[in-house]
Every structure is written in C-alpha cells, then in structure tokens.
C-alpha positions as CSV (number, residue, x, y, z in Angstrom):
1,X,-6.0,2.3,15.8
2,X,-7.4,0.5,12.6
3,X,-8.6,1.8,9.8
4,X,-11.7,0.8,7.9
5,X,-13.1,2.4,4.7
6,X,-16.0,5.0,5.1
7,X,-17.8,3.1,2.6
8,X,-16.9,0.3,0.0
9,X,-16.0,1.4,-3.8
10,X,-14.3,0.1,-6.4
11,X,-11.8,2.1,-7.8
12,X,-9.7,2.4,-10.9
13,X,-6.0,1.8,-10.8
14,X,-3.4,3.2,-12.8
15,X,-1.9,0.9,-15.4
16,X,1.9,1.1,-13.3
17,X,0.5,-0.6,-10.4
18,X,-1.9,-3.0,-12.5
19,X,0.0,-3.9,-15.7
20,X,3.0,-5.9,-13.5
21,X,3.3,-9.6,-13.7
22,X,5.2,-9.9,-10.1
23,X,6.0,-7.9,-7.3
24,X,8.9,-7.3,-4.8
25,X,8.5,-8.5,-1.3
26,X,9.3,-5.7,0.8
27,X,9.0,-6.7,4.3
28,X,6.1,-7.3,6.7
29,X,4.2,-4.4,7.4
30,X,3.8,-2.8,11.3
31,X,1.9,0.9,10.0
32,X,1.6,3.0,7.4
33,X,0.5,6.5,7.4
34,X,-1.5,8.7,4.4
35,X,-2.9,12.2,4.1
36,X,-6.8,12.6,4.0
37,X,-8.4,15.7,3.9
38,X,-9.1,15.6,7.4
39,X,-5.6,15.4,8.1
40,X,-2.6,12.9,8.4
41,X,-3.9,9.4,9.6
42,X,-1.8,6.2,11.0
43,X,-3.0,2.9,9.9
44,X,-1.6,0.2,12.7
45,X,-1.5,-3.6,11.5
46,X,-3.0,-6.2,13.9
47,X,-2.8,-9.5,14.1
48,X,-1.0,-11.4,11.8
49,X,0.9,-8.5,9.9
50,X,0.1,-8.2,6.4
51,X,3.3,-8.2,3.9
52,X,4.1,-5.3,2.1
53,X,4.9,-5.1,-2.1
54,X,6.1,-2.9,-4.4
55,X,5.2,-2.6,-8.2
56,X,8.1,-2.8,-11.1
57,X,7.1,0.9,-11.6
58,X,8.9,1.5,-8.1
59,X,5.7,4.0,-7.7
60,X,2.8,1.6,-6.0
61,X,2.4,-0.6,-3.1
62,X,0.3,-3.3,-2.1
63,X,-0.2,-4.7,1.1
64,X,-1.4,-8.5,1.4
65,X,-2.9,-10.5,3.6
66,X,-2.3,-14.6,3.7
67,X,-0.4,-14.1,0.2
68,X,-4.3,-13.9,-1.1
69,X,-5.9,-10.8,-0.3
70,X,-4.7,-7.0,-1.4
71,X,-5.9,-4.9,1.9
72,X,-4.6,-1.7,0.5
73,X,-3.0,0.0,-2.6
74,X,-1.2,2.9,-2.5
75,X,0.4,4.9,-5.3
76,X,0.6,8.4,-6.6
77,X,1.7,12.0,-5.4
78,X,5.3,12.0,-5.4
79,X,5.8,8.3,-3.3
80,X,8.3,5.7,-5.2
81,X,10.1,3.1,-4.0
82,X,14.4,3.5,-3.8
83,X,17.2,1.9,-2.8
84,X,17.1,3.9,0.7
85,X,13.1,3.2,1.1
86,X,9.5,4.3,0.6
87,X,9.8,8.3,0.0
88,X,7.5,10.7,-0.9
C-alpha cells in the first residue's frame, strides 16, 4: 500500500526538528505506521527505499529520498528516538 497526501499543504515545523545542522542516519526505511483519525495506517516503501533520520532533539524523523528529497517528517506525541529504537 502507498500512501499519498489527501491534498498538498505546507506546514510548519517545530523548531526541534528544524533548528539541527545534521542528522543521524538511522537505517533504510521498509514501513512506517501513524495514527489518522480514521484509524492506524501502514505506509510501505517501494522502490528504491528511502533512508530514515533522526533529529539531535531525539524527538523527529525524516525520511529521504536520493539524499535530496525529505518525503516525510514525523515528530510529536510522545515518539523520541533511544538507544533501544523509535518508541512512542
């Protein structure tokens, strides 16, 4: 299943995701799931798999595309980064 946006918008980021002068290569990404208020949703990666980075802040990540292009951000509720993982 891929996800696409229901329509584009531009949104406004918190300063702990924008304010950081480099990120921390997690990994390559395969999925990533979120909460909408239609319900839980799983986002699959196709193709070439976009790599996943976290923020300084431990609380955002960014998913990238051909080390140019972010695809998604995702931050806030209770989600940081640790030692063990992504956790929420």
């Amino acid at each position: 299943m891929s996800v696409e946006p229901r329509r584009p918008r531009t949104t406004r980021l918190p300063n702990h995701v924008t304010a950081s002068e480099s990120l921390a290569k997690l990994g390559t990404c395969l999925e990533f799931g979120f909460k909408t208020p239609e319900g839980p949703m799983v986002g699959r990666c196709q193709g070439r798999k976009p790599e996943l980075y976290g923020t300084p802040s431990k609380r955002g990540l960014i998913l990238v595309q051909d080390k140019k292009r972010a695809l998604v951000v995702i931050y806030g509720g209770k989600m940081r980064i640790e030692d063990r993982g992504i956790v929420d």
